[in-house]
C-alpha positions in Angstrom: 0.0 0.0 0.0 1.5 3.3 -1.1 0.9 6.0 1.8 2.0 9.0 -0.9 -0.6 10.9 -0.7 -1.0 10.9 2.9 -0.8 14.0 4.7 1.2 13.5 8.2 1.0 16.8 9.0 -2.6 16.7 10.2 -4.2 14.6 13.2 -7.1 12.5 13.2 -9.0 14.0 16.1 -11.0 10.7 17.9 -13.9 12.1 19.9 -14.8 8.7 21.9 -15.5 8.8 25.6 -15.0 4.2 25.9 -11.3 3.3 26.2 -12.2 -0.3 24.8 -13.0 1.6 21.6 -10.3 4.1 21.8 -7.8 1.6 21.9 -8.9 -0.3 18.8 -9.6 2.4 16.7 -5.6 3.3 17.5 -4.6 0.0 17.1 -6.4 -0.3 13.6 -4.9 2.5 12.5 -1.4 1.7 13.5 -1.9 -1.9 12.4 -2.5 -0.5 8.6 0.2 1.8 8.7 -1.8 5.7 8.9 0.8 7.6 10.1 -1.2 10.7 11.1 -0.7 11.8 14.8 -4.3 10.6 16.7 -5.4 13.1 18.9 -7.6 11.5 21.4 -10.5 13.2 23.6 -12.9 12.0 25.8 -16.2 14.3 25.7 -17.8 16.8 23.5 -16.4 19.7 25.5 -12.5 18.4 25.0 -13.2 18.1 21.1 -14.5 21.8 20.9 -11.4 22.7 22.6 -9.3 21.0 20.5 -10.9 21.9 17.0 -11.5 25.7 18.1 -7.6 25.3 19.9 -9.1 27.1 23.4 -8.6 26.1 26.9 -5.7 23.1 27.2 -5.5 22.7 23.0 -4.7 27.2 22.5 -1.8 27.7 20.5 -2.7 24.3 17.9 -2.7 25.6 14.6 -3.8 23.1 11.9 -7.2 22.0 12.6 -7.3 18.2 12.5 -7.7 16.6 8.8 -10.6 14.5 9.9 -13.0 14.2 12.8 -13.9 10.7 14.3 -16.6 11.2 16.5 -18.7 9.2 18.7 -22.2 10.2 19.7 -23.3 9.2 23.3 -20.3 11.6 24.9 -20.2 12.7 28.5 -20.6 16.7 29.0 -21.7 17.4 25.3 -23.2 14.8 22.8 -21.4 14.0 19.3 -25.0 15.6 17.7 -24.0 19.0 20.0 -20.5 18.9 18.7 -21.6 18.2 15.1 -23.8 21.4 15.4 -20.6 23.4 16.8 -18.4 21.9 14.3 -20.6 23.3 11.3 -22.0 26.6 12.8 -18.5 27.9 12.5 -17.0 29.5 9.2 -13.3 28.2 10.1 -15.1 24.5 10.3 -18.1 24.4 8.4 -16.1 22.0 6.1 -14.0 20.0 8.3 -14.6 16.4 7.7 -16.3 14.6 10.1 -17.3 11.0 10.3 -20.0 9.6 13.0 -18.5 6.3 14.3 -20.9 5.0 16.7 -22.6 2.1 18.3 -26.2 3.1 17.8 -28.5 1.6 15.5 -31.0 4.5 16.0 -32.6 5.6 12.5 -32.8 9.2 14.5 -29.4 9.4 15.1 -28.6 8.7 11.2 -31.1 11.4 10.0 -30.3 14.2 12.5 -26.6 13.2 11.9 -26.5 13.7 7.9 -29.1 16.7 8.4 -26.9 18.0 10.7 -23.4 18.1 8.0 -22.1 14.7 9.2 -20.1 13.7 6.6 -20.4 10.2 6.8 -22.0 7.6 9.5 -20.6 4.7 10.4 -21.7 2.1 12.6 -19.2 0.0 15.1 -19.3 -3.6 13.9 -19.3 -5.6 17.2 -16.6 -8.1 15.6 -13.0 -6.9 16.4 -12.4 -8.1 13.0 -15.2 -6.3 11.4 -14.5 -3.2 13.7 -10.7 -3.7 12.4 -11.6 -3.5 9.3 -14.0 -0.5 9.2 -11.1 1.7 10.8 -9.1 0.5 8.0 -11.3 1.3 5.1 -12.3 4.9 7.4 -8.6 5.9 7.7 -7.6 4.9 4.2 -9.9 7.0 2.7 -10.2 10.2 4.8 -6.5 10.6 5.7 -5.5 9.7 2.5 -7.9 9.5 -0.6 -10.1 12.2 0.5 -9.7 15.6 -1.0 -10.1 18.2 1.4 -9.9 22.7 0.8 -6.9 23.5 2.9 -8.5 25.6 5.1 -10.7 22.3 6.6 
């Protein structure tokens, strides 16, 4: 697998408050060679810090390439987030993928409605789950095409 076009400049910011999942998302990624820095937080206030660089996170300058984000978070949910994430001009177009556990048709619609751009179920299979991250990663942090100020 050629990793060319990858930019390593950027982090993958994980928004995902279970450290069961955490870890095999990071695993995954490692596993298939992504060589973006992960930034990891663990509620939907921590991931506004980070992507608007306030509070612990001021001072970052490159706002993350991508945006994994889980949506049962502790403080503020991912749907919250997602809102935040799109009401802003600097962000309106930073890529974000829902990885979640839910099933709920709800959460699907008021996730795309809301500027999600993609929704993604956890498999429950480690495999599966593996996999998923694999497939995610390949094509955000490296296929996807992006305007440089997302």
């Amino acid at each position: 697998m050629s990793l060319a076009g990858q930019n390593i400049d950027r982090a993958l910011l994980l928004v995902e408050d279970n450290p069961r999942d955490a870890d095999l998302i990071l695993r995954s990624l490692k596993k298939n060679h992504l060589l973006n820095p992960v930034v990891t937080v663990h509620d939907g206030e921590e991931a506004l810090d980070y992507v608007f660089a306030r509070g612990a996170y001021a001072g970052r300058q490159a706002l993350p390439q991508v945006v994994f984000l889980d949506l049962k978070l502790p403080k503020l949910d991912g749907q919250e987030v997602l809102r935040a994430i799109r009401a802003d001009e600097r962000t309106k177009y930073l890529p974000v993928v829902i990885l979640t556990s839910s099933d709920d048709e709800l959460d699907l619609v008021r996730s795309l409605v809301g500027g999600a751009n993609s929704y993604v179920r956890k498999p429950v299979v480690f495999a599966e789950f593996s996999e998923a991250v694999r497939q995610l990663g390949l094509y955000w942090l490296i296929l996807n095409e992006a305007p440089q100020s997302a």
